[in-house]
Wavefront OBJ file of the C-alpha trace (Angstrom):
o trace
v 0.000 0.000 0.000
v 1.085 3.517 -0.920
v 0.899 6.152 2.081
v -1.173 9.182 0.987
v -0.803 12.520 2.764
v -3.010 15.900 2.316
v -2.040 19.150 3.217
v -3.948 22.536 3.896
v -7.162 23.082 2.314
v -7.550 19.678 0.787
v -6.665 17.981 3.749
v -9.937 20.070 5.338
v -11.960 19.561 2.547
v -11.083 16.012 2.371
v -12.161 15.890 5.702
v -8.824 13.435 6.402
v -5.060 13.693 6.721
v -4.209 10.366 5.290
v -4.955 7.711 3.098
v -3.517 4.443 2.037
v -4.077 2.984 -1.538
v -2.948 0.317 -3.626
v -1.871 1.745 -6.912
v 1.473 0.764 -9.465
v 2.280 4.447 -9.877
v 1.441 8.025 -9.619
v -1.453 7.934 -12.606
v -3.405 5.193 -10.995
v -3.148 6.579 -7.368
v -4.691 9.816 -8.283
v -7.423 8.030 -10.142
v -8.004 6.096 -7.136
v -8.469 8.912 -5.212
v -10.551 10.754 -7.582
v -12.344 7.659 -7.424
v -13.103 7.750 -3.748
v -13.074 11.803 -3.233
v -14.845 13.371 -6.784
v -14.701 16.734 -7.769
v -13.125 17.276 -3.901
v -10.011 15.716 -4.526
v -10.161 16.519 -8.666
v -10.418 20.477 -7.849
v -7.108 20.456 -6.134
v -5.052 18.913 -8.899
v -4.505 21.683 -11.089
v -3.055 23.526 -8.236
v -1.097 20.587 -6.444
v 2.966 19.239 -6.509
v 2.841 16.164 -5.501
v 6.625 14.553 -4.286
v 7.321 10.641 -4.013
v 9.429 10.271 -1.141
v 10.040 13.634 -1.089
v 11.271 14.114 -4.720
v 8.538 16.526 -6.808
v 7.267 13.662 -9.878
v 7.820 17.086 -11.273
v 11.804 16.274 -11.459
v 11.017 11.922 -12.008
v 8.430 10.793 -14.396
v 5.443 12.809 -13.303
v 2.594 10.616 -13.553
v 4.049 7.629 -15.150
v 6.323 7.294 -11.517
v 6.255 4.142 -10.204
v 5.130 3.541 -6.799
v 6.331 0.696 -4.410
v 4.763 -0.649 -1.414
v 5.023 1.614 1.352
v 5.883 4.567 -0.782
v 4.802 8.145 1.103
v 3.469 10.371 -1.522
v 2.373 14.031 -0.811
v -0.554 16.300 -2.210
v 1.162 20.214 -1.716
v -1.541 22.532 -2.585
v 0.805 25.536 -4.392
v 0.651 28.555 -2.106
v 0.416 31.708 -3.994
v -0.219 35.394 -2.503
v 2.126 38.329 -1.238
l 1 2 3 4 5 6 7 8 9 10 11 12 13 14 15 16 17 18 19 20 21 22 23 24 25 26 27 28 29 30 31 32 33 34 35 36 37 38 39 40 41 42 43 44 45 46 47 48 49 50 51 52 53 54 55 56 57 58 59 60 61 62 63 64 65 66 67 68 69 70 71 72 73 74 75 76 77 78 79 80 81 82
């Protein structure tokens, strides 16, 4: 199982912290969730870096990055503002 975290405002949207999910990489995780969460989860993607491990999949394979039991992968909401 992959570890899922949420931060900030999806985390209170989502109404939870963490997840757990059984996916082969980032792709299928994220439909997973969308899956379970709907337009929740789905609203948050445009505006979300989500790290492997702590690596952004922006610097791997993005969502074609493989995922490994016991994996901890991150949802980052981008902050923006001044």
């Amino acid at each position: 199982m992959v570890k899922v975290k949420f931060t900030a405002l999806m985390r209170r949207d989502l109404g939870r912290e963490k997840d757990e999910v059984e996916a082969a990489d980032v792709a299928e995780l994220v439909a997973e969730l969308e899956g379970r969460y709907g337009d929740v989860f789905t609203r948050y993607l445009s505006s979300c870096h989500i790290f492997v491990n702590g690596s952004s999949t922006e610097n791997t394979e993005g969502n074609e990055t493989a995922l490994s039991d016991g994996d901890e992968v991150i949802f980052m909401i981008q902050v923006v503002g001044g």
